[in-house]
N, C-alpha and C positions, 0 to 999 in steps of 0.2 A: 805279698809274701816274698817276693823277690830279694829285701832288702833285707829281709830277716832269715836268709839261706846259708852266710858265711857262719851263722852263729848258731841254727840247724834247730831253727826258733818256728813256729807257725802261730801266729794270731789268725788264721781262715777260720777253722772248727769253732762253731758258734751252735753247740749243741742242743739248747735250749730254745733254739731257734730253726732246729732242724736244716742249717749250711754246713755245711762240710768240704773242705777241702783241704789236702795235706797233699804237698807235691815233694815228699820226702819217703825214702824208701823205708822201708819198714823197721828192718832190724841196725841199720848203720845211721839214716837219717841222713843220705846222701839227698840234694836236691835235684829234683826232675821236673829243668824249665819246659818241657812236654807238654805237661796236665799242670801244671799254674794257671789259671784262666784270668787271664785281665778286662777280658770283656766277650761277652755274648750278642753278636746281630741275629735280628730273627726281623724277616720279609714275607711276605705274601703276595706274591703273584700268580694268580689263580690259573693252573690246576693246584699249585704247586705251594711249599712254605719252605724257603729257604735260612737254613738257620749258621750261622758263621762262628766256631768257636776260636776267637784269639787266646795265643798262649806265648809264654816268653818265649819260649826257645823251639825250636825245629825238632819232629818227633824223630826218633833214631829209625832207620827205612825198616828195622826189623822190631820196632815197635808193638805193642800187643794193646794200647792206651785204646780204650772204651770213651768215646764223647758221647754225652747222654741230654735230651729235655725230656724234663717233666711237665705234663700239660696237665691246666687243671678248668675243666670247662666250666663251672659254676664259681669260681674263685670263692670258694672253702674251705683251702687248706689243703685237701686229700686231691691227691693226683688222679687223672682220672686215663691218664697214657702214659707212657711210658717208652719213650723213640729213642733207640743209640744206632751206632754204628762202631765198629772196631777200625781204626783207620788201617786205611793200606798202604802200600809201598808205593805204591803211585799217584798221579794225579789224576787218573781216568775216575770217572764215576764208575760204582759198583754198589751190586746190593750184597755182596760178598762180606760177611759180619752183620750184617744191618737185619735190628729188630724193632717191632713194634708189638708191645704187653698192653693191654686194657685192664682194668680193674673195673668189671662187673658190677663186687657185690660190694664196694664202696666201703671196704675195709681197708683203706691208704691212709696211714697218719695216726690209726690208732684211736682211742676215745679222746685223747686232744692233739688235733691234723697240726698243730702249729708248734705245740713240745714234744721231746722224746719222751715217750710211752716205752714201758717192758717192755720186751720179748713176749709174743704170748701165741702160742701154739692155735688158735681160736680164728689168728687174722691169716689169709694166705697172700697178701698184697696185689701185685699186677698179678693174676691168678690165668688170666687166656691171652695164650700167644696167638696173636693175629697178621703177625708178618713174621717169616722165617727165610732170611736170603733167598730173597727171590721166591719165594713159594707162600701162597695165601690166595685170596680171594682176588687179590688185584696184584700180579707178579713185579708191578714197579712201582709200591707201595715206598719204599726207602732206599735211600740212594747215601752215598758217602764219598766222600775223595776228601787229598789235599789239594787246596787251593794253589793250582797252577802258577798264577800271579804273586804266593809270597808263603812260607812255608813254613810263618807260623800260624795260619790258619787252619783251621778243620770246616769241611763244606758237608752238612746234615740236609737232604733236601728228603721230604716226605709229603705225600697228596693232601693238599689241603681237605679232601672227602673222607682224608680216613678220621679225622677228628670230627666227621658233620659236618665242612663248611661251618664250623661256630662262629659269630661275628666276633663277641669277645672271648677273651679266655687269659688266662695266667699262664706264667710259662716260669720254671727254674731249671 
């Protein structure tokens, strides 16, 4: 998306496909190398899954940018988690912003989890908050920082137990 920012252009949004990404502001279509994602690391070193969001450009220290995975344990389409964090002004870990949503009743994605579906007042999606900064069943469920080392990074780390320890799983 990078290259197509001078011209205020986005080929990310791939609707049909349920991706989405527009690192351009809403009403003027200014580009925000912040939330460009050019690549996603996700690791597993157990307690823990560390997840690394690369972006072009360094978030502004008074940033409000949401980095988000969606886990999908049976790889079907429908999210089955739903982990962000709101980054912060520093590079400490914090669970300061940082959620984690489960989707229950397996209403994520609609009657087809791979295309956009209506609106439809029937689905409630991640419907049960189960981390709330710092406050849930396990209080260091989700963690977030910038990456100390380089500052276009975002650092997402969450207990590998709150997904089940699943061996496999999908992740967007």
């Amino acid at each position: 998306t990078k290259s197509q920012a001078a011209a205020r252009e986005s080929g990310a949004d791939l609707f049909h496909t349920n991706l989405f990404e527009r690192p351009f502001t809403s009403q003027v279509m200014d580009y925000q190398a912040h939330i460009d994602i050019t690549r996603v690391n996700l690791n597993i070193t157990a307690p823990w899954v560390y997840v690394t969001f690369i972006v072009e450009g360094s978030p502004p220290t008074d940033s409000t940018a949401i980095y988000a995975l969606e886990v999908d344990l049976d790889s079907d389409g429908r999210g089955d988690w739903l982990v962000f964090g709101q980054v912060p002004a520093g590079t400490e870990w914090t669970t300061d912003g940082a959620k984690a949503y489960q989707d229950l009743n397996g209403d994520v994605g609609g009657p087809s989890p791979i295309n956009s579906d209506p609106p439809s007042a029937s689905r409630d999606g991640y419907e049960t908050l189960v981390f709330d900064e710092g406050i849930g069943t396990d209080p260091d469920a989700v963690w977030i920082r910038r990456d100390p080392g380089n500052p276009n990074q975002m650092q997402l780390a969450f207990k590998y137990s709150l997904i089940g320890n699943d061996p496999q799983f999908a992740f967007g």
